[in-house]
N, C-alpha and C positions, 0 to 999 in steps of 0.2 A: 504494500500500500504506500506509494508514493504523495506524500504532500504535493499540494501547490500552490499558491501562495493566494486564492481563491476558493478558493477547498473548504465545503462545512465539515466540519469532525465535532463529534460529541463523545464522549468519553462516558463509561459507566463502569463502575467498581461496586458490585456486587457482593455483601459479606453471606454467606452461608453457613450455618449450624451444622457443618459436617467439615473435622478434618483428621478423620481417618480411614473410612472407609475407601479405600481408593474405585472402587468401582462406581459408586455414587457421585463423587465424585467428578470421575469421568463421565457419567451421564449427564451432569450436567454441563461438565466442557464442549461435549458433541452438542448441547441444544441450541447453544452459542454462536460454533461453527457452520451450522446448516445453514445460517441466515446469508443471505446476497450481501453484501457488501457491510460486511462487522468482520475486526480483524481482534481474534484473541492474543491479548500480547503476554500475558500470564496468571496463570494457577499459581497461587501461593498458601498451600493449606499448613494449620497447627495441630500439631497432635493435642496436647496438654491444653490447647486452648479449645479444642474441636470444633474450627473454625475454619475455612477455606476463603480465602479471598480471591476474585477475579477482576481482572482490569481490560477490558473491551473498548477500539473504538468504530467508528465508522458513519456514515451517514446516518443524519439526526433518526428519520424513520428506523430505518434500518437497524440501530443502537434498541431503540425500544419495544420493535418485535423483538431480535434477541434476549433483551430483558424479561420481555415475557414469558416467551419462550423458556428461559431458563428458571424464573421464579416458578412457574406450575411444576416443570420437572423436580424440581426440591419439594416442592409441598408434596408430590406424589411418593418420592421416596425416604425425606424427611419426617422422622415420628415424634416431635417434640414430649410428646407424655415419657419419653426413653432418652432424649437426651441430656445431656451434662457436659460440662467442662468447665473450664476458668472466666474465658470471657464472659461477660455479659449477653443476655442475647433474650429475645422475647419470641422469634419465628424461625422460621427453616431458614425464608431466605430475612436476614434478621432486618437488612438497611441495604437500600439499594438506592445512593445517590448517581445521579446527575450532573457532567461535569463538561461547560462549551470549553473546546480546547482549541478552536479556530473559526473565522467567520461567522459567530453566532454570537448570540447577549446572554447575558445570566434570564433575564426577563424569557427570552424565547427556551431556554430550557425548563424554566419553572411552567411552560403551558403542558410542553411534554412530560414533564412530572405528573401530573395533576390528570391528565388524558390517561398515562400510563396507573396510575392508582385509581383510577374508575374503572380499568376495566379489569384490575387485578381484581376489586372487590365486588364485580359484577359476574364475572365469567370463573373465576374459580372461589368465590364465597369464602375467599379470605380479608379480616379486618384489615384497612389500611389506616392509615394516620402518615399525614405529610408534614414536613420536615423543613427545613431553613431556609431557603426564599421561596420555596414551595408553600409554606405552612398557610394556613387562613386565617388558623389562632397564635397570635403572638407567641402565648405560653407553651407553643407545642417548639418551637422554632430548634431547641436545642432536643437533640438525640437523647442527651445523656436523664431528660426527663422525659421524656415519653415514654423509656426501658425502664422505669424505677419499676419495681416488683418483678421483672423479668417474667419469664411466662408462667412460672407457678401463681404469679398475682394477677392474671390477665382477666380470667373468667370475671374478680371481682369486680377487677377497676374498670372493665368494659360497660360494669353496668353502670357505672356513676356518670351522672347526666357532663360532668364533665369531661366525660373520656370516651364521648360515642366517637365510636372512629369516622372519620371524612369521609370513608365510603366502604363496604361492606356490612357483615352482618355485626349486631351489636348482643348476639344471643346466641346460644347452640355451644355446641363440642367445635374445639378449635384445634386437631391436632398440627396442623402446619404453624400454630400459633399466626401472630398478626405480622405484617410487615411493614416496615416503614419506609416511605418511598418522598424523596425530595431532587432538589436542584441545590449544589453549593458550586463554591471555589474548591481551585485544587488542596486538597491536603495531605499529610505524610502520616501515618501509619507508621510507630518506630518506637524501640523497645532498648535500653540499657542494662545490660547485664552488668552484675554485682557480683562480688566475689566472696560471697555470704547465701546463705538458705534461708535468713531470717526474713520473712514477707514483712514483720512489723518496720523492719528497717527503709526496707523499700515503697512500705506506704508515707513514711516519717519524707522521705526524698519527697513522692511524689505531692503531699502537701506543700512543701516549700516552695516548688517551682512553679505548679500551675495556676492559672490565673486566676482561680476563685480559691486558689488557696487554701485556709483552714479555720476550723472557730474556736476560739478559746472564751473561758467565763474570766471577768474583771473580778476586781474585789468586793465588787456588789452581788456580785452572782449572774450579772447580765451576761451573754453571750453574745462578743462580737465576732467578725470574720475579719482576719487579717489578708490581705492579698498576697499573691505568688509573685515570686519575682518572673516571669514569661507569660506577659502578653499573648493572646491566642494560643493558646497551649491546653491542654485537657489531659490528664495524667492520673493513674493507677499507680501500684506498686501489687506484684503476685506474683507467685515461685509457679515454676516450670520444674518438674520433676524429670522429664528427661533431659533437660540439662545440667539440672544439678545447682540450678542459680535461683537467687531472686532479679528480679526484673520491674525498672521503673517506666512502666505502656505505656505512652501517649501516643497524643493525635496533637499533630501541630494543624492548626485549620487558617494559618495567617505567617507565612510565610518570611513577609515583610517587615510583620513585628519582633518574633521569633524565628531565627534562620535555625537549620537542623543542629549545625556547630554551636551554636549557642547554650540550645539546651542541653547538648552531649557535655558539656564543659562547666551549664548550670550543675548536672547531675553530678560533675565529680569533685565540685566544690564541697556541697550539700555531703556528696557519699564522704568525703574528708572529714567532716565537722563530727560525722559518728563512727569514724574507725573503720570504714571498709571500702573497698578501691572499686572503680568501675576497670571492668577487666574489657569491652568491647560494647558492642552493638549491634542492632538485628532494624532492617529494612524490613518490610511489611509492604509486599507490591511493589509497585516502581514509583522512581521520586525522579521528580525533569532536570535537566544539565543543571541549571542553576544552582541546586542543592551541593554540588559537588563543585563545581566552580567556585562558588562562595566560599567552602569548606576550604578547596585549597589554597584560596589565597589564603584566610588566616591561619593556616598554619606554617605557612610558607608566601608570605608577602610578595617576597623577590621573585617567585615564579611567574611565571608566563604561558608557558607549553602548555596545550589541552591535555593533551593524553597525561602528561605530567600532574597536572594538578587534581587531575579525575583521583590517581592511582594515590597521591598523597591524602587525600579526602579519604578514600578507603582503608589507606593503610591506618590515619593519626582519629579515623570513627572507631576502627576496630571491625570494621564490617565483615571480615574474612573469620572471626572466634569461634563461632557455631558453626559455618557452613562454607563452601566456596560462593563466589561472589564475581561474577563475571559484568562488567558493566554493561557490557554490548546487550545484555537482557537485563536488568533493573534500570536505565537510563529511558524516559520515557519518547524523548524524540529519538534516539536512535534505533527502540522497539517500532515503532511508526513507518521509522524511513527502510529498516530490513525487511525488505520479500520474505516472506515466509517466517520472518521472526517469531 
């Protein structure tokens, strides 16, 4: 799929409540595939987190049959009354934003949002609820409230007049659980490993950094909230037992405010203050040149060289600790410009 500098592309990254099952999995990679012009640029599944994430782009239509397409395959094979794992998650397919990545506005993605959540919640009678410039309700706008209670709390909060979802059913047996489906900006998916098992440590990190921070009681007893130092930033702290680590999760959803380098370098401030080292880091999907560009200048000012500064980014992130790391596949314009990538 070659760019051109005319060219609409719409991007969709799709989180799923499956990342073990490989065959499942792959059922939903093929629903993907089939579609005329959507080009799958990567499967990125979690064991421990049993979570798969997908990152699709292609012509705007075209983008949102596949999305469909691929949400009913997950509901069909996805049995939320059996699943578990670490992340968070409320549905099979749990969040599936919207992401214009050339010739298009945030406004014309939020219509195909919104098209694409009526007929999730018409044609396969699963709940929808829409999402950040998608939303209708202010108060739904951020993800990280809409998932409170996750899917053991769904049946109830479905019924509270506040929580009827935007379109499907607001009653019945839910096993695909409900979806949430919006239009954002790009964001980064990305995880800091610790050189500790202790989750409490890694939640104590992820308080500190992220934007809404944490609450403490004054001496009256009142409860204030103190802010994070990283602007646009949203952060967990949770152990990963097949690595052997804790791990401080975010989602950087603002780029501008917070570069990836920044918060890798917040985290090992923060991991300093209580005794325990950040050993590396872990990408989640693909993150665009910039991420790594940026990265390598400040770790290396004097540099210049592309390829140079990719490869210091990766080295001085840690991105290689867990896994290999090829950039030619996590770089998201260069997944775009490779045929067959």
């Amino acid at each position: 799929m070659n760019t051109t500098d005319n060219q609409v592309l719409l991007e969709c990254v799709p989180n799923f409540s499956e990342g073990r099952n490989p065959v499942v999995i792959e059922s939903i990679a093929a629903a993907i595939r089939q579609i005329v012009g959507v080009k799958l640029l990567h499967v990125d599944p979690g064991y421990d987190a049993n979570r798969t994430v997908m990152t699709f782009v292609g012509a705007p239509l075209a983008v949102v049959e596949a999305a469909f397409q691929s949400i009913k395959t997950a509901s069909q094979l996805i049995d939320m009354r059996q699943q578990l794992g670490a992340h968070p998650r409320m549905g099979a397919t749990d969040v599936c934003p919207l992401v214009p990545i050339a010739g298009m506005s945030i406004d014309e993605a939020v219509v195909l949002a919104r098209t694409l959540g009526q007929r999730v919640g018409t044609e396969l009678n699963i709940p929808v609820y829409l999402y950040e410039y998608a939303a209708q309700d202010p108060q739904r706008r951020n993800l990280a409230t809409i998932r409170q209670g996750e899917y053991e709390g769904l049946a109830q909060k479905i019924r509270q007049p506040e929580w009827t979802p935007d379109y499907g059913p607001d009653q019945g047996a839910f096993p695909a659980g409900a979806t949430v489906i919006g239009a954002r900006k790009f964001l980064i998916a990305y995880n800091v490993n610790l050189n500790t098992t202790d989750v409490s440590l890694a939640r104590r990190i992820a308080e500190k950094i992220r934007a809404s921070g944490h609450k403490v009681k004054d001496e009256r007893g009142n409860i204030q909230r103190i802010p994070g130092r990283c602007p646009g930033l949203k952060a967990i702290g949770w152990y990963m037992p097949s690595y052997g680590k804790a791990q401080v999760s975010m989602n950087i959803t603002d780029l501008d405010l917070t570069p990836v380098h920044e918060a890798f370098v917040a985290c090992q401030q923060e991991a300093q203050h209580l005794g325990v080292e950040v050993t590396g880091s872990e990408l989640i999907g693909l993150a665009p040149l910039r991420v790594f560009l940026e990265a390598g200048h400040y770790f290396a000012p004097n540099e210049s060289g592309l390829d140079r500064l990719i490869e210091i980014a990766i080295v001085h992130l840690g991105l290689r600790e867990l896994e290999g790391f090829d950039p030619a596949n996590r770089i998201l314009e260069h997944c775009i410009q490779n045929e067959g990538g």
